[in-house]
Phi, psi and omega in degrees: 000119160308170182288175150294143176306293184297357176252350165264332158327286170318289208281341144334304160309296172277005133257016136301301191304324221280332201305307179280000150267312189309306198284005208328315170300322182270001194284309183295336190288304205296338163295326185280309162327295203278325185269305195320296169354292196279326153318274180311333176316312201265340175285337188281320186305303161001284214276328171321296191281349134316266164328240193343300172296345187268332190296328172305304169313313164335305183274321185274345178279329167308314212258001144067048169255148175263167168285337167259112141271142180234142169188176137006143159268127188114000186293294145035283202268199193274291174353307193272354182290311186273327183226050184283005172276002156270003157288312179302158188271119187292176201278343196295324186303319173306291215305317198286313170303321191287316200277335166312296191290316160294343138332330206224005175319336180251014153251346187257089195295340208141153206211096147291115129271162204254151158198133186244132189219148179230124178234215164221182176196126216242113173203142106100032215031059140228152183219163160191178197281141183227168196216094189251134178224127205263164176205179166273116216275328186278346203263350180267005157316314189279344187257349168283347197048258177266053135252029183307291167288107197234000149320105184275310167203152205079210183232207187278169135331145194216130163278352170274009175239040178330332188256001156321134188229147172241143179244159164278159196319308200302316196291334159308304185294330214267312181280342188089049136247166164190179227251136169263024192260173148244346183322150170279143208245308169242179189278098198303342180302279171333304186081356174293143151278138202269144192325034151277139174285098196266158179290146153208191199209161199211143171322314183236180141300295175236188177228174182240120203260145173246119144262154149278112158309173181280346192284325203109337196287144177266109186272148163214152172221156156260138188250136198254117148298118192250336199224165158236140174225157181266180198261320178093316181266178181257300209310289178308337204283354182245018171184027177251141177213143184248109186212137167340148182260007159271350176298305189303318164327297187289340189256027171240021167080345188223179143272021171276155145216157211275340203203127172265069169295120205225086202274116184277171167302310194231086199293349193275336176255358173337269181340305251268305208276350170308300203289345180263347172285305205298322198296340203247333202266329180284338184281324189275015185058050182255143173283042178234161164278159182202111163232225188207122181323291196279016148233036134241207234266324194292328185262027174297297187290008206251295190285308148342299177300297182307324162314303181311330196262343175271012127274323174281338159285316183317299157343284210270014188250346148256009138342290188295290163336302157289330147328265169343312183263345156283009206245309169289315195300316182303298217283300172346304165224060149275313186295340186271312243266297170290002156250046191267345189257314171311311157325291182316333184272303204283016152297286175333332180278350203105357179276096154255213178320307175276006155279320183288306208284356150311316181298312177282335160299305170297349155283329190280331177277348166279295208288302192300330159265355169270343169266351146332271149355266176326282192349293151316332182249351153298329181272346181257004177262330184301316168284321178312303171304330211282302175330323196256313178281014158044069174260120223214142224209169172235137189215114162036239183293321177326118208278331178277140138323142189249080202286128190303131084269145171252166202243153164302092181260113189288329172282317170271008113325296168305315158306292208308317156339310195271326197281310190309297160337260189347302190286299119029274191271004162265002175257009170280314197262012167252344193267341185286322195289343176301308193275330160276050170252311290230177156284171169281335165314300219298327213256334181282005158257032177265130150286000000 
């Protein structure tokens, strides 16, 4: 006679418990498995999800990018690559953004303009093609966030230094500058550079910059070397220079600029305040654009990369997975394989097919919040050393060292839990359902 449901339930329960202790050796291989799992699971999420936000931070605290961007419409495309002064943004326009953002003021953290220009820069009879980029010096200060200091040696940009350049390393070396410090530059907690003034030294003091004006006519300024940086790309590291943006201005002939940076308080309101600029600029019959940075054209490679590593987490998180779970499956039915005459006693008992394979689903589900467990708290200890020993990497175009972290990530806790779990008990019950197939003779004279 079978059991009663609710009384097989019970001794179901209290033999699954008794089974992962009595079984201890195979308990453990499946708990060392079910956690290595869950370790690798939450550290590769961990490090993804880390590695992307600080880069991300990185990159909008360098390029002084906002949650509103503004520009030309067509800025973009190859035209404006070729003619970019019919791309700027005019001064009447600037007056219309400037009169928006006090309006929004209590939304609005700081407002960077941009103006990008392409020459040449001329020291000590060397040259080379530059990408000189003017900016606003006190509000981009505040738009770098913790890249306030953005000095590998000298210092930042000063409005008391109208004629100030900062050049990048590569385009420095290129010109006869270098950095004479070996001092270390950023801060391994921060990843920023820490606020020192460091020494370096130059052929000249300063260089002499070439533009094409928007007239066609060819401009020279002379320029004060105040700082050296790095670029963050190898591409950009041989020819980006940095100078106030009435320098650039005066030496391209206009009051235009290429970009309208608009950084809020609360990144959370971007959409919001993006669709009320277009609506005010479309009401004053203004032509510009109000997008969001990491959908143009400039940020194409940005997003590549991100695709790229969110395929390569998917790859290796079902990787992990079919390890793990071929791995329970094995240790799973080494363990049914030695216990087929136990099966077989507790057929005799009344138990049926699907009291066992109940059974191994509730041991395997034991064994899975107990490795669960371990898992979780080997993956926040783990990260923690990783964190704390400030380890520091070289990554692909990147012109800086990267400091290895990993992020708490809560959510791959939760999957690798759920999925590790999931994967557990089908390999309990794919390995257990072959021996309750079996007869009851069959399985108390197994041998």
């Amino acid at each position: 006679m079978p059991l009663q449901v609710p009384h097989a339930s019970q001794l179901i329960v209290k033999v699954a418990f008794r089974n992962v202790r009595r079984n201890w050796r195979h308990s453990i291989a499946a708990l060392a498995t079910l956690a290595v799992g869950f370790l690798a699971l939450a550290l590769f999420q961990g490090y993804i999800e880390a590695f992307l936000r600080s880069q991300l931070d990185v990159i909008y605290s360098r390029i002084m990018i906002g949650e509103v961007m503004v520009q030309k419409q067509g800025s973009g495309k190859r035209e404006a690559r070729i003619h970019p002064e019919k791309y700027w943004i005019s001064e009447s326009e600037q007056k219309f953004l400037d009169r928006w953002v006090a309006e929004h003021q209590a939304a609005v953290k700081t407002n960077v303009r941009t103006l990008l220009l392409i020459g040449m820069a001329h020291m000590g009879g060397s040259s080379a093609q530059v990408i000189v980029w003017g900016h606003d010096i006190p509000e981009g200060q505040i738009a770098r966030r913790k890249w306030a200091w953005n000095t590998w040696a000298g210092h930042p940009l000063r409005e008391t230094e109208p004629s100030g350049t900062i050049l990048a390393l590569g385009l420095a070396e290129i010109l006869g500058c270098s950095v004479t410090s070996e001092e270390p530059v950023l801060d391994p907690v921060t990843a920023a550079p820490r606020p020192i003034e460091r020494p370096f030294q130059c052929k000249q003091p300063s260089l002499m910059l070439t533009v094409t004006s928007g007239r066609g006519r060819t401009n020279a300024l002379e320029a004060d070397v105040v700082g050296l940086t790095r670029a963050g790309s190898r591409d950009f590291d041989e020819h980006l220079l940095w100078v106030p943006i009435r320098f650039a201005q005066d030496l391209a002939s206009t009051r235009g600029v290429s970009q309208y940076m608009i950084v809020l308080n609360r990144p959370s309101e971007g959409p919001k305040l993006r669709a009320e600029l277009r609506a005010a600029l479309a009401q004053a019959g203004i032509q510009l654009e109000v997008v969001d940075w990491i959908d143009t054209e400039g940020a194409d490679l940005l997003r590549r990369g991100i695709d790229l590593l969110t395929v390569f987490r998917g790859l290796v998180f079902i990787v992990i997975l079919v390890i793990a779970g071929a791995a329970v499956l094995t240790t799973m039915m080494k363990t049914v394989r030695e216990r087929t005459r136990e099966i077989g006693t507790l057929r005799s008992l009344g138990y049926l097919r699907r009291h066992i394979l109940a059974l191994f689903a509730v041991e395997s589900a034991m064994l899975a919040i107990l490795a669960g467990c371990i898992g979780l708290v080997s993956s926040v200890a783990v990260t923690f050393a990783i964190n704390t020993a400030t380890i520091t990497y070289k990554g692909g175009l990147l012109a800086d060292a990267i400091p290895l972290r990993v992020g708490y990530s809560y959510a791959a806790y939760a999957w690798g839990f759920v999925f590790l779990s999931v994967v557990a008990v089908l390999a309990a019950l794919l390995a257990a359902s072959g021996v309750t197939r079996l007869r009851i003779a069959d399985a108390l004279s197994d041998g």
